[in-house]
VOPAGU-2260 file (C-alpha; in pm, 1 decimal, decimal comma):
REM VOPAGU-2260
SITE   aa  ch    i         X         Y         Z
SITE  UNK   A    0   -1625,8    -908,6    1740,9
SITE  UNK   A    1   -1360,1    -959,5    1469,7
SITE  UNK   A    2    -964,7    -953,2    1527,6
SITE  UNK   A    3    -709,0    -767,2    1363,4
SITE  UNK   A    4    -291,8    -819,2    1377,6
SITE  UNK   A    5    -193,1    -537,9    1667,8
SITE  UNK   A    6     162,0    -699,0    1595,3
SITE  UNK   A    7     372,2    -924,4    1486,9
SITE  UNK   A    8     640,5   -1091,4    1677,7
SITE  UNK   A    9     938,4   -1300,1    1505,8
SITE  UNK   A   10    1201,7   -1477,3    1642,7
SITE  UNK   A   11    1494,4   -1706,3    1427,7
SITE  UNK   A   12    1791,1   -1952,4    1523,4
SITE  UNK   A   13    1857,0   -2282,7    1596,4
SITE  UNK   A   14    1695,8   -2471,4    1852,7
SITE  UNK   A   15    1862,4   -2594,5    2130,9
SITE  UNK   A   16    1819,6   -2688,8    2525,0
SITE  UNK   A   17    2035,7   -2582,6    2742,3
SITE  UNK   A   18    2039,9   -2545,1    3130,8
SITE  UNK   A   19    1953,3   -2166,0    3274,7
SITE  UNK   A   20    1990,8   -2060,0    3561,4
SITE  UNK   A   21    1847,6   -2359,0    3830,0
SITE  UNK   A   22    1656,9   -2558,8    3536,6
SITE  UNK   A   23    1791,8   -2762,2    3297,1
SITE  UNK   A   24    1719,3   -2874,2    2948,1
SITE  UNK   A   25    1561,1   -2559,2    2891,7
SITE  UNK   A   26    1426,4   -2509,5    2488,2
SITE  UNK   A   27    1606,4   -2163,8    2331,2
SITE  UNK   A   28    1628,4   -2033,1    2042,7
SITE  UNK   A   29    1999,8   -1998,9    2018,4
SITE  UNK   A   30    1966,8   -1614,9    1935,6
SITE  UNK   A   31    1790,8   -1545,2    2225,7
SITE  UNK   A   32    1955,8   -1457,0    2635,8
SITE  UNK   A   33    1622,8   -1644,5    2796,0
SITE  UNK   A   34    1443,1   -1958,2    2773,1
SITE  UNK   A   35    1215,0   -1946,0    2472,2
SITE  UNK   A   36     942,4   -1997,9    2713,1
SITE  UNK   A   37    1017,1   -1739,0    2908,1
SITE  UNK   A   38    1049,1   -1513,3    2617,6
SITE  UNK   A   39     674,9   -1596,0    2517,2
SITE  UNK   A   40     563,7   -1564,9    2843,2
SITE  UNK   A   41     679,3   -1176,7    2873,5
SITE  UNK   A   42     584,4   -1148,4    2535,2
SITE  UNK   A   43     226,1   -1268,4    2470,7
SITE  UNK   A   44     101,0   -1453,0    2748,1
SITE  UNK   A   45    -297,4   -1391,0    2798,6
SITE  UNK   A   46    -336,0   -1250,9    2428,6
SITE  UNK   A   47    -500,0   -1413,8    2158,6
SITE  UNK   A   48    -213,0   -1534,8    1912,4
SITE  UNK   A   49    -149,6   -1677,6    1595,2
SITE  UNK   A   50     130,0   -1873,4    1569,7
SITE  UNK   A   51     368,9   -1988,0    1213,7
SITE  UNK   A   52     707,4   -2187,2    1208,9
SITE  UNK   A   53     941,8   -2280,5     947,8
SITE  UNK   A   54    1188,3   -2531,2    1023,5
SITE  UNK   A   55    1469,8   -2578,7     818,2
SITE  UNK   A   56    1797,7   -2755,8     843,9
SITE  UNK   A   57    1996,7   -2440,7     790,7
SITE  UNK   A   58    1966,5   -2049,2     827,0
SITE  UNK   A   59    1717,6   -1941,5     569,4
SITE  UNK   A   60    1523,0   -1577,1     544,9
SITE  UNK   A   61    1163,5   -1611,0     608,4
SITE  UNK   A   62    1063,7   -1630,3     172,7
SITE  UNK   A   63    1350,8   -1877,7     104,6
SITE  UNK   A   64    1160,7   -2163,2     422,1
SITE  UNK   A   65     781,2   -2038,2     240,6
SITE  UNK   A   66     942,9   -2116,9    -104,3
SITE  UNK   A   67    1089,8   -2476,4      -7,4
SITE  UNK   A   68     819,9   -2531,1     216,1
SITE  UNK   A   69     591,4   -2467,1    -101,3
SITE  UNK   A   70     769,4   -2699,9    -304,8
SITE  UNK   A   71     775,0   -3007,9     -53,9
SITE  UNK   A   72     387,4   -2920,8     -32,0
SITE  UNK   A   73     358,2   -2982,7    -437,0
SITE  UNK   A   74     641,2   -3279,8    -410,6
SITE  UNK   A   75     911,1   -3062,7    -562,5
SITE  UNK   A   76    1214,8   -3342,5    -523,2
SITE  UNK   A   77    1534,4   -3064,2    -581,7
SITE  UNK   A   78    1501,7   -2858,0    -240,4
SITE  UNK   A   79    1841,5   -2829,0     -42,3
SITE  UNK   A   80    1738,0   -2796,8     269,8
SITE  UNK   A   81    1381,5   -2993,9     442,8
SITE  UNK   A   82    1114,8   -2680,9     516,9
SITE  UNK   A   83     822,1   -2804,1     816,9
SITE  UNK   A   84     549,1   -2562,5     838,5
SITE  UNK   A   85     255,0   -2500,1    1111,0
SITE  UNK   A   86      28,3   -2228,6    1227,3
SITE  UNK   A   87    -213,9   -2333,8    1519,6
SITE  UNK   A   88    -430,7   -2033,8    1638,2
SITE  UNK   A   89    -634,1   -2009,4    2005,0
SITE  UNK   A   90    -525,7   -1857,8    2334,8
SITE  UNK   A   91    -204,2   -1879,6    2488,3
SITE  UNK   A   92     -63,7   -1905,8    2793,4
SITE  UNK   A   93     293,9   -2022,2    2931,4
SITE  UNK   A   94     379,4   -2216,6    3241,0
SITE  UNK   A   95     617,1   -2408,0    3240,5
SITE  UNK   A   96     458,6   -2499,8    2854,5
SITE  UNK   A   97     354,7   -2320,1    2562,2
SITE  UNK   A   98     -17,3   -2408,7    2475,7
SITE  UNK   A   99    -209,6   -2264,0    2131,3
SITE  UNK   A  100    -491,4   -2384,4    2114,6
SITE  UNK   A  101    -445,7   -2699,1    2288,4
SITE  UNK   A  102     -79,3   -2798,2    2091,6
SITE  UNK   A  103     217,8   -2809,2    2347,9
SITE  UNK   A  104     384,9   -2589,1    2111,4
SITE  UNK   A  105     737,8   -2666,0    2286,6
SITE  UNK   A  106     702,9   -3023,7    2266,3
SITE  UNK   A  107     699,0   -2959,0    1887,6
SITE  UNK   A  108     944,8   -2756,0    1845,0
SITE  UNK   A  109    1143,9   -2961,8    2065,3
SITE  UNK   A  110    1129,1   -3230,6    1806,7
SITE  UNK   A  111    1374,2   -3025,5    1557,3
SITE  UNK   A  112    1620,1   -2977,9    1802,3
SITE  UNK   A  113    1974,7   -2858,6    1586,2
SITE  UNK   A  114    1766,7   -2701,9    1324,7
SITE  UNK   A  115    1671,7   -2373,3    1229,9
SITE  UNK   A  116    1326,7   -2213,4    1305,1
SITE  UNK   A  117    1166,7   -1889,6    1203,4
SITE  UNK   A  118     894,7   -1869,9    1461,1
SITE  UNK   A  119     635,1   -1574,5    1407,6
SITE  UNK   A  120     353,4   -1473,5    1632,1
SITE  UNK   A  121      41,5   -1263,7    1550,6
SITE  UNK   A  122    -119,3   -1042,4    1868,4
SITE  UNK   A  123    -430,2    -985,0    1785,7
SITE  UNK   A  124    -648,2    -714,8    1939,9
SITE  UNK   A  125   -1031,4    -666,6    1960,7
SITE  UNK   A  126   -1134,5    -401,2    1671,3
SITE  UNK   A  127   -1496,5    -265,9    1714,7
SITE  UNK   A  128   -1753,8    -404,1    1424,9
């Protein structure tokens, strides 16, 4: 059985924690109204995912983080801005975590607090062979 891309799913803004509701030092992605955790959870929880992040120190579009991420990959010195890529791919769920494929993929993205992230998420979906 081979996968396909049923959608994609992209979020973008700084990362920062913040207290919601009765938690605190919650993980959001300043953009968003809910903990990004909570986001995920409605969004993709129990589907098979593929997941991509660019982290940059400032607002970017999605081609200008691929470009500098591109040129730090081939040691290109003259980027303005640091780009950090990663795509880990396997089943996710959320708790109070965000596992794919065994990465805490909050704990990551908690280390780039302040920055800017471009976070996008693949659904797949069974297709028949």
């Amino acid at each position: 059985m081979t996968k396909r891309i049923s959608e994609t799913k992209t979020y973008a803004g700084k990362l920062i924690e913040r207290d919601h509701e009765e938690a605190s030092d919650l993980l959001f992605i300043e953009s968003l109204d809910e903990p990004l955790a909570e986001v995920l959870e409605r969004d993709i929880a129990g589907k098979f995912v593929s997941v991509r992040y660019w982290i940059t120190d400032k607002e970017v579009a999605r081609e200008e983080a691929e470009i500098a991420f591109v040129h730090k990959l081939m040691g290109f010195a003259n980027c303005d801005f640091g780009a950090h890529y990663s795509e880990a791919t396997g089943y996710l769920w959320t708790d109070e975590d965000v596992m794919i494929g065994g990465h805490d993929l909050l704990n990551e993205l908690r280390t780039y607090k302040g920055e800017w992230v471009i976070l996008e998420i693949d659904i797949m979906e069974a297709a028949a062979q």
